[in-house]
C-alpha positions in Angstrom: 0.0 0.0 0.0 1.2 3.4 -1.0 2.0 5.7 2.2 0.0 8.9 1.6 1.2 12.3 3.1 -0.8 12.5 5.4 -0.5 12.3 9.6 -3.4 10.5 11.2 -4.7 10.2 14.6 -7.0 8.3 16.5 -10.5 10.3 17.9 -12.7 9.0 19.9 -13.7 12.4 22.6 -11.3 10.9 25.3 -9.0 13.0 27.2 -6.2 11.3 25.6 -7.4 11.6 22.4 -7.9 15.4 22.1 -4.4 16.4 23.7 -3.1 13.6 20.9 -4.9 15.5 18.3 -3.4 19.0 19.8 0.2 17.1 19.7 -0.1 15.9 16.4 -2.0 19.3 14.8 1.5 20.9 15.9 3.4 18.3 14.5 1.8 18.2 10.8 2.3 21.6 10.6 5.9 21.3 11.2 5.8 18.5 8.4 3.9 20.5 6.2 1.3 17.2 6.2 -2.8 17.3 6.3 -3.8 16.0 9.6 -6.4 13.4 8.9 -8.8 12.7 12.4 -9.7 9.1 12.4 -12.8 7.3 14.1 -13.3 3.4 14.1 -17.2 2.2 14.7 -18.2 1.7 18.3 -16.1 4.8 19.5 -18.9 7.6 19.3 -19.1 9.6 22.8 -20.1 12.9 24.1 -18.5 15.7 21.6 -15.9 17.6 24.0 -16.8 21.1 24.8 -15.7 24.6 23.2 -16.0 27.3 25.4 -18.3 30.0 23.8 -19.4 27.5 20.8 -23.1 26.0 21.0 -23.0 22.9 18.7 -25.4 20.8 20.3 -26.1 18.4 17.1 -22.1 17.8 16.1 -20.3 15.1 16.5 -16.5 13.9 17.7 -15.1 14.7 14.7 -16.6 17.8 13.6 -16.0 19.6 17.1 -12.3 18.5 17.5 -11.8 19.2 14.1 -13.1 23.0 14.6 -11.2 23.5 18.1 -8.1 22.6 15.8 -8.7 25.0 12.7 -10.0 27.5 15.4 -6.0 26.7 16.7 -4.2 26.1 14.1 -5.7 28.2 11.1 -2.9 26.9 8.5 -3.5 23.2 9.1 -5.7 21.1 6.5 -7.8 18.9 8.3 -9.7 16.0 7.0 -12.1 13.7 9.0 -12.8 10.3 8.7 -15.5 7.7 10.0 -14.7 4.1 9.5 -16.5 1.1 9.7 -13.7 -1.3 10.8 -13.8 -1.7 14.5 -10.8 0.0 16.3 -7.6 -1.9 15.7 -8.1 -2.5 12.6 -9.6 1.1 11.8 -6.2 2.6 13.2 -4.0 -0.3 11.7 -5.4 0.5 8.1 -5.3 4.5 8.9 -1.3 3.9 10.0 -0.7 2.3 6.6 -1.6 5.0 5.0 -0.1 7.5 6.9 3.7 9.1 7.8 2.4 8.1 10.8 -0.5 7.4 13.3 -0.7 9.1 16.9 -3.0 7.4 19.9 -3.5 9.2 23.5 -2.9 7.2 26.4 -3.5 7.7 29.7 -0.8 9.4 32.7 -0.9 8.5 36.2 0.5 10.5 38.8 2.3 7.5 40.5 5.5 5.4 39.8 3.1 3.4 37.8 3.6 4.8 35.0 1.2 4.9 31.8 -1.8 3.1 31.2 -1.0 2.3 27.2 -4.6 0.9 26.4 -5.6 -2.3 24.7 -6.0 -0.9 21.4 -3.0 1.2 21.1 -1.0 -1.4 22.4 -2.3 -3.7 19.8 -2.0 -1.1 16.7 1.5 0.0 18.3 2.9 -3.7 17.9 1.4 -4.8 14.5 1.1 -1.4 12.7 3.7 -1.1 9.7 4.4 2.7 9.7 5.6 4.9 12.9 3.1 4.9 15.7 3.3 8.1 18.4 1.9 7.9 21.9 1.1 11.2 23.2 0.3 11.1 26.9 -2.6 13.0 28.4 -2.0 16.0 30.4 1.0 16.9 28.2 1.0 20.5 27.4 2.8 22.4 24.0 5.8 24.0 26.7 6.7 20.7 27.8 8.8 20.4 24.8 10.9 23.5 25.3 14.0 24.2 27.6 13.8 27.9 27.7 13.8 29.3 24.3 15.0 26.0 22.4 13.3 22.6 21.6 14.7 19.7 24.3 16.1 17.3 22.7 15.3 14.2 20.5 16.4 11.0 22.1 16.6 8.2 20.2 17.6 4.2 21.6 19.7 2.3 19.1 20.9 -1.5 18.7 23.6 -0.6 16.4 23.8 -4.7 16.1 20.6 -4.5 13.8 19.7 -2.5 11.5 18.8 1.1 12.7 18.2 3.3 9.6 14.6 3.2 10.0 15.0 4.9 13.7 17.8 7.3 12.5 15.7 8.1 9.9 12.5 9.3 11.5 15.0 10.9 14.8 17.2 12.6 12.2 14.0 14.3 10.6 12.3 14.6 13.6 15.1 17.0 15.4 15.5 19.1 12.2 12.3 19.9 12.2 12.2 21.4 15.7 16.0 22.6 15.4 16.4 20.1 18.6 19.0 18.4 19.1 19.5 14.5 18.9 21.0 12.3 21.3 21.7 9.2 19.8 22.0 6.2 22.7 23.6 2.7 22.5 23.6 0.3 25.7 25.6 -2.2 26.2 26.6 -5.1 28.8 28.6 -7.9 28.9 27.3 -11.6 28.9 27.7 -13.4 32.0 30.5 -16.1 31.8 28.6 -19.0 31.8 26.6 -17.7 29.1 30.1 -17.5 27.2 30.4 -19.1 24.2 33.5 -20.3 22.3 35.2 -17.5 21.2 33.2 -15.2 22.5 33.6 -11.8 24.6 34.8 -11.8 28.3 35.5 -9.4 30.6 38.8 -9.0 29.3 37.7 -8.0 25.9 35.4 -5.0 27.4 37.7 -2.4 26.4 38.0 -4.2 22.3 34.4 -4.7 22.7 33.7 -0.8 23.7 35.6 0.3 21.0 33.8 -1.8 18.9 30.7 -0.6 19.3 31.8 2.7 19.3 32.8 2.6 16.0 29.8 1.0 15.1 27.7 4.0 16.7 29.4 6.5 14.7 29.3 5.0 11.6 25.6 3.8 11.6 25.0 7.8 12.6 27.8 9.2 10.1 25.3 9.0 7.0 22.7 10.8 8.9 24.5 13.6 9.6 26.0 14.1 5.8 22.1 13.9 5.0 20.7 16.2 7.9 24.4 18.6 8.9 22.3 21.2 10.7 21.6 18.8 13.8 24.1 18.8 16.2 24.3 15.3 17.4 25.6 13.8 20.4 26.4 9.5 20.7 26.6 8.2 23.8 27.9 4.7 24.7 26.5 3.8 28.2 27.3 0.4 29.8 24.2 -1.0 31.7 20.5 -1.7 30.5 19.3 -0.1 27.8 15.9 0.5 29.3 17.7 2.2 32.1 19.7 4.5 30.2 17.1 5.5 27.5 14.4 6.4 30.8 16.6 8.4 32.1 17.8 10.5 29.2 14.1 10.3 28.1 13.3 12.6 31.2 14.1 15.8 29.2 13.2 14.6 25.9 10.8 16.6 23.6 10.6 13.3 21.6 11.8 10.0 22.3 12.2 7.4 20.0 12.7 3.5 19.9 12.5 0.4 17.4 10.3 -2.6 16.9 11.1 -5.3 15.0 8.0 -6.3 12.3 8.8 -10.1 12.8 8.0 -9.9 16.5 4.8 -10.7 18.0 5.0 -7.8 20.8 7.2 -4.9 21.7 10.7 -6.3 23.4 11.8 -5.0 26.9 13.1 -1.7 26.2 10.6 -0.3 24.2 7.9 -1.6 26.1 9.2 -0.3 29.3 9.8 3.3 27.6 5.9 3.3 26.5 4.9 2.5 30.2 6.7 4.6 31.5 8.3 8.1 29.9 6.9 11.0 29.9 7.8 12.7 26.5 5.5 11.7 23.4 7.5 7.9 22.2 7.8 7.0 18.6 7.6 3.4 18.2 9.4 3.2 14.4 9.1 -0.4 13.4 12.1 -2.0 11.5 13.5 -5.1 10.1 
C-alpha cells in the first residue's frame, strides 16, 4: 500500500485523544502534512466542549476538528469515519499514513502509563511509525527555555537502525532540537560465554567496537541532515535504564520494533509504560 502524506490520529472524545490531536496538529504543521482525524465504529461519545461554541447536534469529529482549525488556522484537516472496529480502523489509517498518533492515559504514581488495549495492539502490529502522546502533556513541555529539548533516540547498532535514525534525524530538524543518539551495552555473564566469544577482558575491544559501530551507523545521517548537532553516547548497563533516564528531558523520544515480532521487546515496552515525553515506536527489520 502506497504511504500517503498524510498524519493521522485516533479520535474517539477521550482525554487522551484530544491532547493527541493537539500534539499531532503541531506536528503536521511542522511536516507541512494534512492532519487526517480518524474514528473506528463503536467509539462515538459525548463531543468535547468549546467554550463559547453552542453545537449541540455535532459530533466527535466535527468539534475536535473545529477546536483545531480555530487553533491552528494553517492546518488542512480532513475527517474520517470508518467502519472497521478499532484496531483495525487505526492499523489501516497507519498504513496509509507518515504516521499514526493514539493518546494514552498518565498516572500520577510510579506506575507509569496506562497504554490501552488498542494502542497497544496497533503499536505492535502497525507497519508505519506509531506516536503515543500522553494526556496531560502541554505544547511548553517540549521547550528548555527558548530552544526545543532534545530528541532521544535508543539504538541496537547490532541491527539495522536506519529506520529509527531516519525518522529521529528528521524529527530534530524539524524542531532545530538536538539529537542524542544512545547505545547500551553489557557484557554476557560467563557462563553464558560461548566459544570464542567476549569476556571481561575483551570490554575495552568490545567498547571500542561498538563505538565505532555507533558513529558509523550515525555518520550518514549527519552528511544527510548537517544542521543537527548530534551527540552519541555509549552507556554500559540496560538499555531501558539509560534511554528512561535520558528520556526525562526529551521533547521526543524514540525507539525500534522489530515487524517479525509478536510484541514490543523490553526496552521499548518499558519506555511506552513509562516516559513521559511523546514515544515514537518506528518499526524496522
Amino acid at each position: 500500500m502506497t504511504t500517503s502524506r498524510v498524519l493521522s490520529v485516533g479520535t474517539d472524545a477521550s482525554r487522551e485523544s484530544v491532547h493527541a490531536a493537539d500534539w499531532a496538529a503541531r506536528e503536521a504543521l511542522r511536516r507541512r502534512l494534512p492532519l487526517r482525524l480518524v474514528q473506528a465504529a463503536g467509539t462515538e461519545r459525548p463531543a468535547p466542549r468549546l467554550p463559547d461554541v453552542d453545537l449541540p447536534d455535532r459530533g466527535v469529529l466535527d468539534v475536535v476538528a473545529l477546536r483545531l482549525s480555530y487553533a491552528h488556522p494553517a492546518l488542512e484537516i480532513i475527517a474520517r469515519r470508518r467502519a472497521e472496529q478499532p484496531v483495525e480502523a487505526l492499523l489501516d489509517a497507519a498504513a496509509e499514513s507518515e504516521a499514526l498518533v493514539l493518546g494514552t492515559r498518565g498516572f500520577t504514581g510510579y506506575s507509569g502509563f496506562l497504554v490501552g488495549s488498542v494502542a497497544l495492539a496497533v503499536t505492535t502490529r502497525a507497519t508505519r511509525p506509531v506516536v503515543l502522546v500522553r494526556a496531560g502533556g502541554l505544547p511548553e513541555d517540549e521547550w528548555e527555555g527558548p530552544d526545543f529539548r532534545p530528541v532521544v533516540v535508543g539504538l541496537d547498532v547490532t541491527a539495522p537502525v536506519d529506520d529509527l535514525l531516519s525518522y529521529a534525524f528528521e524529527a530534530a530538524a524539524l524542531r532545530g532540537a538536538p539529537l542524542h543518539a544512545l547505545h547500551a551495552w553489557t557484557l554476557p555473564p560467563l557462563r553464558g560465554l560461548q566459544p570464542g566469544g567476549a569476556g571481561p577482558g575483551d570490554a575495552a575491544r568490545q567498547e571500542e567496537r561498538l563505538r565505532r559501530s555507533l558513529a558509523e551507523a550515525v555518520q550518514a545521517w549527519r552528511t544527510k541532515y548537517p544542521e543537527v548537532r548530534v551527540e552519541e553516547r555509549l552507556l554500559y548497563g540496560q538499555p531501558g535504564h539509560h534511554l528512561l533516564k535520558a528520556a526525562t528531558g526529551a521533547s521526543l523520544t524514540v525507539v525500534g520494533r522489530r515487524t517479525d515480532a509478536s510484541r514490543l521487546g523490553c526496552t521499548a515496552h518499558s519506555v511506552v509504560h513509562h516516559v513521559t515525553s511523546p514515544v515514537a515506536i518506528v518499526p524496522h527489520g
